[in-house]
N, C-alpha and C positions, 0 to 999 in steps of 0.2 A: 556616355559611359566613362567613366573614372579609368583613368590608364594604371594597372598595379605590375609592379616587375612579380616575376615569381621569387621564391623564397630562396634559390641557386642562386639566379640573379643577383639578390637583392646582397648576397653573401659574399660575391664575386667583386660585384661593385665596395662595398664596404673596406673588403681588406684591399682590394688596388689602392683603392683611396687611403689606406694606413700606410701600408708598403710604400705608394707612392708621397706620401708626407715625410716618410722615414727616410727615402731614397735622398729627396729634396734637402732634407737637415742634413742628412752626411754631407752633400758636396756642397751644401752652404756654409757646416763648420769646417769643413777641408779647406773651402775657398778664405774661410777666414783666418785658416792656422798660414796658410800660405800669402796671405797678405801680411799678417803679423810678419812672418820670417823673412817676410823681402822688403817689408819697412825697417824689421830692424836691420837687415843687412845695408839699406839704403844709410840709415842713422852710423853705421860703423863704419862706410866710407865718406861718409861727410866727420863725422871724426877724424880722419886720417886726413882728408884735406885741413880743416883745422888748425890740426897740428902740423901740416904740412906749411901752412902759412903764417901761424905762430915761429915756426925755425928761422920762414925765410924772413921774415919783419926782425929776429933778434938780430942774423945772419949780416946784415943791412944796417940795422939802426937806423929804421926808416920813421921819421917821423911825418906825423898825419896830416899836417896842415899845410906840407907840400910836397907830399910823395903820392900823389893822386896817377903820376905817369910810371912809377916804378909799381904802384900795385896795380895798375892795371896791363904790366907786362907779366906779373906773377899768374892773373888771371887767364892770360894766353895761355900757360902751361894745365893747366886744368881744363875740366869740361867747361863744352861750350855753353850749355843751358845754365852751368852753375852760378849762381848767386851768391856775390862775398858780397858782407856789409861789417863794417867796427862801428862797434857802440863803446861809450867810454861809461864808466862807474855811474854816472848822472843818467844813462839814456840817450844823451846825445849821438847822433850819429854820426862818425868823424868819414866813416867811405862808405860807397857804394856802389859797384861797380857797371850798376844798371841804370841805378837813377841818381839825378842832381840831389847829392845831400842836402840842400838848402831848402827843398823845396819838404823836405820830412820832417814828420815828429818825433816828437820825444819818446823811447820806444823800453824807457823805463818800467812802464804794466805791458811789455806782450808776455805772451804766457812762457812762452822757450828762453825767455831774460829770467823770469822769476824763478824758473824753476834750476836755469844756471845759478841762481846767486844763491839757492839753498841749496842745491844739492851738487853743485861743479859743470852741472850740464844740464841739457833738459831740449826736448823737441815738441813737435805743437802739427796738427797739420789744417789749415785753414787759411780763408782767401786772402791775398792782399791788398792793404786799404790802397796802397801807392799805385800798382798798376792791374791790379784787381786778376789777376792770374793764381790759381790754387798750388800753393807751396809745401814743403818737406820743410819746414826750419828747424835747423840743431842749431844750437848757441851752448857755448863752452866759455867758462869764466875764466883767465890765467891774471894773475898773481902783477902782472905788471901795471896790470888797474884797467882794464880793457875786454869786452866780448867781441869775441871774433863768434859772426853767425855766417855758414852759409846755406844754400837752399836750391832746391829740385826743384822742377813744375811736377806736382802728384796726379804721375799721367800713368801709375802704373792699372795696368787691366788686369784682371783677374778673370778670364775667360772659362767658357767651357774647358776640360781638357779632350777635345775631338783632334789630337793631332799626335804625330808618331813619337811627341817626347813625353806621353802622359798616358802612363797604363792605369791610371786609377780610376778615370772616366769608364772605359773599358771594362772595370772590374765590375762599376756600380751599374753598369748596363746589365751586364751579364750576371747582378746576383736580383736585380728588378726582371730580369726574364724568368730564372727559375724559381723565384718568389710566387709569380703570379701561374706558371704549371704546378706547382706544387699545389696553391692552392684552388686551383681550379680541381686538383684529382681529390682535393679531402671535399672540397664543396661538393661536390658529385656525388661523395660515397657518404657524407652527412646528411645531405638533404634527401638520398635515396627513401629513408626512412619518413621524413616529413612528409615525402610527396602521395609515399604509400597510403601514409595517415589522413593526408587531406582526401585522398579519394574516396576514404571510409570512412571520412565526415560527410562528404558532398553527399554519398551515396546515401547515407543513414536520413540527410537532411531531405533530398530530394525523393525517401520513399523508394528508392533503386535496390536494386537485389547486394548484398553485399557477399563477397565472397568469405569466406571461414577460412581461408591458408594464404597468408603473407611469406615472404620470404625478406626477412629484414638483413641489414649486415650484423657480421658478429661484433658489436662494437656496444657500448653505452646506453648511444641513443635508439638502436635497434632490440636491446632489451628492454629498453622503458616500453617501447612501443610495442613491443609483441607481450608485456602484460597488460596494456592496455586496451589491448584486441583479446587477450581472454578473458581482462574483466568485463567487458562487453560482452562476451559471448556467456558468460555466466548472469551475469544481468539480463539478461537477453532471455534464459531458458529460465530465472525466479520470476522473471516479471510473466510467463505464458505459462509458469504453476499458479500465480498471482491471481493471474487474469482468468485460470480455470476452478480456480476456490470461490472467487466473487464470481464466478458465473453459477455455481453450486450454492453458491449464499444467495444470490438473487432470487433466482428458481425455487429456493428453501424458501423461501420472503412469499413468494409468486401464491406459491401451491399449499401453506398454510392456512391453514382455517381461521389464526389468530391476527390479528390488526397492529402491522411493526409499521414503526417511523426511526428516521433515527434526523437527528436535527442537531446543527451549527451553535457553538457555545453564542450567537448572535439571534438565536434561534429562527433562522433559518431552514427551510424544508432541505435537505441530502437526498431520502430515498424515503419514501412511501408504499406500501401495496395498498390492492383496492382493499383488501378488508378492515384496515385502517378509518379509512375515510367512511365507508359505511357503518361500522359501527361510532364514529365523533358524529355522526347525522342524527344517529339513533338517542346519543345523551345531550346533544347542542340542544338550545332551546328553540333553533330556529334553523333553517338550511344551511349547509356550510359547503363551500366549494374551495376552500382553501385550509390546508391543514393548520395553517398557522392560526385558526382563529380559536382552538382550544386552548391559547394562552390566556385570551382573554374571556372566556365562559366560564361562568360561577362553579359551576360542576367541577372544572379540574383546579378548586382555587388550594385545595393541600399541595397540588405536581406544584403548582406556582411558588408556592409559599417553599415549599422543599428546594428548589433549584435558585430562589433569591434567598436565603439562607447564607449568612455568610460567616456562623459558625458551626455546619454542618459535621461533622464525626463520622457520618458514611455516605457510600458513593450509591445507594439503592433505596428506596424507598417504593412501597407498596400499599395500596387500597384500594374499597371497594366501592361501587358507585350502584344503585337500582334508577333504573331509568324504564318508563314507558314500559312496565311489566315485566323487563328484563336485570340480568345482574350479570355486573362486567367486574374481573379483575384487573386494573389496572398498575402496571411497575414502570417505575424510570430508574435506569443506569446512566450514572456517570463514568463518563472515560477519560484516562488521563490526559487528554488533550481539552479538555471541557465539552468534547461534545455529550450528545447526551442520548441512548435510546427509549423510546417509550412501547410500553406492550399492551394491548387491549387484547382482554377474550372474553368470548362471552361465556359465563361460567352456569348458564341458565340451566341447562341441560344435568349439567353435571351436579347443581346442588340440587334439584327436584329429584337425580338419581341418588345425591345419597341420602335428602328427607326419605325418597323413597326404601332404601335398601337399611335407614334407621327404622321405620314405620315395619317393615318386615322384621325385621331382628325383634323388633314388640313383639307384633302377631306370632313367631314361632318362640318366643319364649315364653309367650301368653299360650298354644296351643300347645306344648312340651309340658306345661306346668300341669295339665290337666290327667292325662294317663300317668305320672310321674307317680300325683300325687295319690290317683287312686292305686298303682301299682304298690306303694308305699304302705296305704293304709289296708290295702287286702292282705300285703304280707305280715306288718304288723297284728292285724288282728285271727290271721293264721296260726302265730308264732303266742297267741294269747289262751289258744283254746287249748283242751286237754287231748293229749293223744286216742282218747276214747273216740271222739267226737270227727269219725271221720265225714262222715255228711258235710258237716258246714264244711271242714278244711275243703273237703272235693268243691262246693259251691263258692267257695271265694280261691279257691284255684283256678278255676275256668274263671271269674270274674279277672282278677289281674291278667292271663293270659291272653283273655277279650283286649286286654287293652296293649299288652305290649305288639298285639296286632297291630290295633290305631296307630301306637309308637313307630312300627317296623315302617308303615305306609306311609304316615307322616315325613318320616325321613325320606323315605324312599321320593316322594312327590318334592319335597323342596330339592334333594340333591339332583333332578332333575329339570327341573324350573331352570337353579342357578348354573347348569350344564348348559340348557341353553343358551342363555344368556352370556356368560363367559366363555364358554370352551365351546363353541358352536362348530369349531372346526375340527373336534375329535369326533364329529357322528359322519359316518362314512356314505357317499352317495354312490347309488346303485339303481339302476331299473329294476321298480316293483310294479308287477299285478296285483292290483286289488283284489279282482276277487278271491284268487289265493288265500292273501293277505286276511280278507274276511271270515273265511275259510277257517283259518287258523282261530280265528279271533274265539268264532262260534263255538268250535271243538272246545276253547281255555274255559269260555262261560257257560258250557251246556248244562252243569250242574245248575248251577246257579237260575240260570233261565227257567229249569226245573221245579224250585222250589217254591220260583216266585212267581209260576206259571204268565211266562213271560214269551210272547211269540215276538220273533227277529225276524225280519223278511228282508231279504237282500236282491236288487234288482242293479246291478249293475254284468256288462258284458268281460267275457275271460281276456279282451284284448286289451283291454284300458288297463294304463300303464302310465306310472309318473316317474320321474328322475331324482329321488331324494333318498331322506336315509329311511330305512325300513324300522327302524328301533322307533321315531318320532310319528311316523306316520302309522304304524301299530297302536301307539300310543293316543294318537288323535283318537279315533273308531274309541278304543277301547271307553277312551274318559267317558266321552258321551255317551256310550251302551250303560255303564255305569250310573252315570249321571241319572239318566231316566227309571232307572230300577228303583234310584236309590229316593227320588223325590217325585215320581209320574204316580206312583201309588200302585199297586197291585192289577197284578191280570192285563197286562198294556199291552199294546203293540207297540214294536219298536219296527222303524222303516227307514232302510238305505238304500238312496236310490242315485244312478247317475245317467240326469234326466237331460246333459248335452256334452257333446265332444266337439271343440272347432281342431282349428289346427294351430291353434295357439293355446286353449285352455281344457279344464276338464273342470267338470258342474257337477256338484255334489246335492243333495238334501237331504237331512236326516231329522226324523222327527218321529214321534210319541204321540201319543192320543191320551196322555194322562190331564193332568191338571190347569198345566199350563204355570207363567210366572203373570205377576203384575207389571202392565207397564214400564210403573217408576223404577223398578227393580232391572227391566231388559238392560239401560246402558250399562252396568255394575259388573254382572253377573261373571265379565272375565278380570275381574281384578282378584288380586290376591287375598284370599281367606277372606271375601266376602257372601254372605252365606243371607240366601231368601228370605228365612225361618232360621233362627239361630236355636231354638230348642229343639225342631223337630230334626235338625242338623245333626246337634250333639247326639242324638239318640242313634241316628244311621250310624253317625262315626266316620262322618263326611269330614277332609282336612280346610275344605276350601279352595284348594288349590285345584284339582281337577280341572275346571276348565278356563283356568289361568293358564297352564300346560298347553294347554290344546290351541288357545288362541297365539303363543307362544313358538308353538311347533308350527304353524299355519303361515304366522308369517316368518321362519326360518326357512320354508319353500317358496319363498317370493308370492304364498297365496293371499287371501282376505276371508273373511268369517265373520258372518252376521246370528243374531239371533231375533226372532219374533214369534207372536204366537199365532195358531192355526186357527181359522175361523170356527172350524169342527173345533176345534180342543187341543188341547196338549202344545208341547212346545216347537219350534222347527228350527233348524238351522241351514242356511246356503253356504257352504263351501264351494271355492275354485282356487286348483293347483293350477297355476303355468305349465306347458308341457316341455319349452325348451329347458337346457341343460346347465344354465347359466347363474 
């Protein structure tokens, strides 16, 4: 495991190491201003010897080539370590009071000669060739034609100052201690803040509970940081709205009846639901287990050609596809990232309902045209005759009126139909008795039953009872009473009976002893304004719809209704209500 200081640490260490580089350059330039001022003060008593020894050679008039025991009695009075030598104008060296002149060079290039002969004096500090000991030389030019140089051994130290005559050392200790408390107390109260932060990364990274209330210091880095902790926590509560929309969107996808994808500008599957995939099965030519193969199926080759388009002008595109007896609306959206989603529906349903609901709008504007028209022409030819002539008015009076009947029931029978069908939820459910109900029925048509010497026999019990709407199921009974008068032919029985009760359903038959229907005619018979006999129709003044209604109402109680005919005669019908509530 990798060894890391913490970020205190790491703070701690860093500025020691400034501080202490800083510390180290002051008493290093200190050490250096005081080496400078004790070489030059060294250079200004060798000046003074110099010219100390320049006085005493004029003093004297000591010449060089045999005053070697008078200068070196001059040299007793001076320090012991000091170094006199005379060079003359050429370099040559006429004394010296350490080493045998003879054995010297020519000292014309040392550096403290050159820099006497241009500038009057000059010093140098570096070893000697002659007895190889490191020297101070000053050399001073005077006027009589001659360098007097003398020389130090450069033995000065330049030490720590850890002693009672040097309070600078002292100083730079003691501002290297409060340097490094100082910043041990800012490290402490700045990294307070990081360390918070790091816990509420670790925590965030390691899936740990994170706490929601920091306590940062009042300072910079403890602001950044406590915005940092509430853009978190605002991120935090958009991403768990995020994440409850796309679960709402998923579920919307889930529980759809239509076929979404939505697919990577690389075209790539994202997200699928099943009905997706079942319906690309239904137009693929061939089984498909992978969404991605209707890229390449002939069927979707307009989506293809729309999405390789690379001067396209809109981001949707739509059309229609009939496959294996069905028809699917298919659209693709482009989104500004390129991805792309695709929508299948099966619109099968939906176009047979409105062929079907155009096919209707025919039929009643084909069956409106007829009462219309003769309403139209009994009033015109009313409106033709002479006021004498009231017979005919009275005979084509009651003719139009016959018809604005038709008219009245006609309407009455579709605004019912398409009640049920649409508005299914304004017919109110209640527990009804039938035989009541039939009751009532018998009472509405007793005349009628009357004229058309028509016997109704009703064999059902006073406790049988279904849970639906009483307007619908009035309606059923009634059609079919109707039904049979209208097309059984004269003098009929009519018979309602309910021949089983379980404890799930209720068993209906109702049937006639008149004529009966044809075969090919029984599947037909409950579609809209289809009609047995279409002349003997038009004469009753039957709409067609009757028991279009009924079948209609039948199954808006979750029932089923068959028809066929009776071996005796006449027509029958089996009905069954479900008894539950549901």
């Amino acid at each position: 495991m990798k060894f890391r200081l913490s970020y205190r640490k790491r703070i701690l260490l860093y500025f020691s190491v400034i501080i202490a580089i800083f510390t180290v350059g002051i008493i290093l330039f200190e050490q250096k201003q005081i080496r400078q001022e004790r070489t030059l003060s060294l250079e200004n008593m060798l000046n003074d010897n110099a010219d100390f020894i320049h006085k005493y050679l004029e003093g004297k008039s000591i010449s060089f080539s045999d005053s070697a025991q008078e200068m070196d009695e001059i040299a007793n009075y001076l320090s012991d370590n000091l170094r006199i030598t005379i060079i003359d104008k050429l370099g040559v060296v006429k004394y010296d009071n350490l080493l045998d002149k003879k054995t010297m060079t020519n000292h014309i290039d040392r550096p403290e000669i050159q820099k006497a002969i241009g500038f009057g004096s000059g010093s140098n500090i570096r070893m000697s060739d002659s007895n190889h000991i490191r020297y101070l030389y000053y050399a001073k030019n005077y006027d009589e034609g001659y360098f007097i140089r003398v020389a130090l051994p450069y033995e000065i130290e330049v030490r720590p100052f850890l002693n009672s005559k040097n309070s600078f050392m002292y100083f730079i200790i003691l501002f290297f201690i409060v340097s490094v408390l100082m910043m041990f107390y800012f490290a402490n109260k700045f990294s307070k803040s990081i360390k918070e932060l790091k816990e509420f990364a670790v925590n965030l990274k390691n899936e740990k509970p994170v706490k929601t209330a920091f306590e940062f210091p009042d300072d910079e880095v403890g602001e950044v940081s406590a915005e940092i902790v509430e853009n978190y926590n605002l991120l935090k509560e958009n991403r768990r709205k995020l994440a409850l929309e796309r679960e709402k969107l998923i579920q919307h996808f889930q529980y759809s009846e239509e076929g979404i994808a939505i697919f990577s500008e690389e075209r790539k599957k994202i997200y699928t639901n099943s009905h997706f995939l079942q319906f690309l099965n239904i137009i693929a030519d061939r089984p498909v287990l992978e969404d991605e193969y209707m890229f390449s199926d002939p069927n979707f080759e307009e989506i293809v050609a729309f999405l390789d388009s690379p001067d396209r002008t809109e981001n949707v595109f739509s059309t229609r596809i009939e496959k294996s007896g069905k028809q699917f609306y298919v659209r693709v959206i482009i989104f500004e990232d390129k991805n792309f989603e695709i929508y299948l529906s099966d619109i099968t349903r939906a176009e047979k309902r409105r062929l079907l609901k155009q096919e209707m709008t025919n039929n009643i504007a084909h069956e409106l045209r007829t009462p219309v028209t003769s309403i139209r022409g009994y009033l015109e030819t009313i409106l033709s005759l002479t006021p004498e002539d009231i017979d005919r008015q009275r005979i084509f009076t009651n003719r139009a009126y016959i018809q604005t009947i038709r008219l009245s029931e006609l309407i009455q029978d579709i605004s019912m139909l398409t009640k049920i069908e649409e508005a299914a939820d304004r017919f109110v459910r209640e527990p009804v008795y039938i035989k009541q109900l039939l009751v009532e029925l018998e009472s509405d048509l007793s005349k009628t039953f009357h004229e058309k010497n028509v016997t109704f026999n009703v064999d059902v019990a006073d406790s049988v009872l279904i849970y639906g709407s009483r307007t619908l199921l009035y309606s059923i009974f009634r059609n079919l009473v109707e039904n049979s008068i209208a097309y059984a032919g004269e003098s009929i029985q009519i018979m309602l009976r309910c021949y089983m009760e379980t404890g799930d359903a209720v068993y209906f038959e109702f049937y006639d002893n008149g004529v009966g229907v044809e075969e090919k005619h029984l599947v037909k018979i409950f579609e809209r304004f289809y009609r047995v006999n279409e002349g003997r129709t038009r004469e009753t003044g039957g709409s067609g719809l009757g028991l279009s209604i009924v079948k209609n109402a039948v199954l808006f109680h979750k029932g089923n209704i068959v028809a066929k005919n009776r071996p005796e005669g006449g027509l029958l019908f089996l009905i069954t209500f479900p008894k539950n509530k549901a």
